[in-house]
VMD Tcl script that draws the C-alpha trace (Angstrom):
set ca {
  {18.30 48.18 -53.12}
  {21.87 47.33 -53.72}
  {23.04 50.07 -55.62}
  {22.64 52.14 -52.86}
  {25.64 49.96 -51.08}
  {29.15 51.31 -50.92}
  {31.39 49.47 -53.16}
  {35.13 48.76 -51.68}
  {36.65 51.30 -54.22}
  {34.17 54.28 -52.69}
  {34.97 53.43 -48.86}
  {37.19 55.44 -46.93}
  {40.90 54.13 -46.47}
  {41.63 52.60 -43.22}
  {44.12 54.43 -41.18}
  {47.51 52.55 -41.16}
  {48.70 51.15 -37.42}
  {52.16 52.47 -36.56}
  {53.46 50.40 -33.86}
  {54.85 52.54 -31.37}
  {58.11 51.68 -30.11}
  {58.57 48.85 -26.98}
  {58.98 49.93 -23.38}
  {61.39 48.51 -21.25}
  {60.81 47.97 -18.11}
  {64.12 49.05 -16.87}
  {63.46 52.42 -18.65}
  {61.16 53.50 -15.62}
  {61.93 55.62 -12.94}
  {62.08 54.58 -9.72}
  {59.32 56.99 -8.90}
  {56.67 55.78 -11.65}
  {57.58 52.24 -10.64}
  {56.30 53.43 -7.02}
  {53.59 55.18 -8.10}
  {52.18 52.77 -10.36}
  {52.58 50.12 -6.88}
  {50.53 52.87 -4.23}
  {47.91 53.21 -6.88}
  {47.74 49.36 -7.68}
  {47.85 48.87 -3.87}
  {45.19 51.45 -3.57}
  {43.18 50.07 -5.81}
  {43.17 46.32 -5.36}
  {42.85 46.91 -1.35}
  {46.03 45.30 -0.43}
  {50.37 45.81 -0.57}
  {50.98 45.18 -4.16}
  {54.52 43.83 -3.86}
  {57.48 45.99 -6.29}
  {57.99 42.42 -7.86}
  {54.56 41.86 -8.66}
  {54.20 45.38 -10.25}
  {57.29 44.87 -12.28}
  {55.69 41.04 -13.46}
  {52.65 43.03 -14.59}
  {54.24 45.66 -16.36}
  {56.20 43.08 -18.63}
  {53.09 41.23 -19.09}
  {51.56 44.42 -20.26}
  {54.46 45.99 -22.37}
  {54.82 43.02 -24.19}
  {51.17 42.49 -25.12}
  {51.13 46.32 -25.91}
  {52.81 45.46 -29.04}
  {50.50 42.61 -30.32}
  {47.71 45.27 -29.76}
  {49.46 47.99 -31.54}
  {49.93 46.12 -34.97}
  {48.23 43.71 -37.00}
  {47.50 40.05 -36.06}
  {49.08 38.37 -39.23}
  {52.19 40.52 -39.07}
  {52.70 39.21 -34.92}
  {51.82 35.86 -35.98}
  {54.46 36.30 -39.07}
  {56.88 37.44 -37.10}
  {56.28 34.86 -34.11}
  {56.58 32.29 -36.87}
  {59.91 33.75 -38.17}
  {61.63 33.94 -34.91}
  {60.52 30.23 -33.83}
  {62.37 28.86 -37.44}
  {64.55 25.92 -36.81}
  {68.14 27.07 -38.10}
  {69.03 24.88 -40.72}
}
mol new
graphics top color blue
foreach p $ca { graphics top sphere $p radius 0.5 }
foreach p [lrange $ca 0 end-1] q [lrange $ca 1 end] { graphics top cylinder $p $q radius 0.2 }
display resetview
């Protein structure tokens, strides 16, 4: 029964994340800025506020990234960055 199991060496590769490269907020047009607001607005049934759009945007660039690549090399590189010097 369990030589009919795939060993590691016979399963496929896994396809390799590539992070793809941060947005910046202040990269946006004007326009997509707006549009992304009347469609929020639209959506949630109320004025979405050009402030709140641009909170939620950062919040959602900057988890883009931790969902792009792996979870040890965002937790190494969270680690690195919070070093003491010294």
């Amino acid at each position: 029964m369990n030589e009919h199991r795939k060993s590691p060496a016979q399963r496929p590769p896994v396809a390799e994340v590539v992070p793809t490269p941060p947005i910046d907020v202040e990269s946006l047009t004007p326009e997509l800025i707006t549009h992304i607001r009347l469609v929020t607005s639209a959506l949630e049934g109320r004025l979405v506020s050009r402030d709140e759009i641009i909170s939620m945007l950062k919040r959602v660039l900057r988890q883009h990234r931790f969902v792009a690549g792996r979870r040890i090399d965002y937790v190494v590189e969270e680690l690195s960055a919070r070093r003491p010097d010294g």
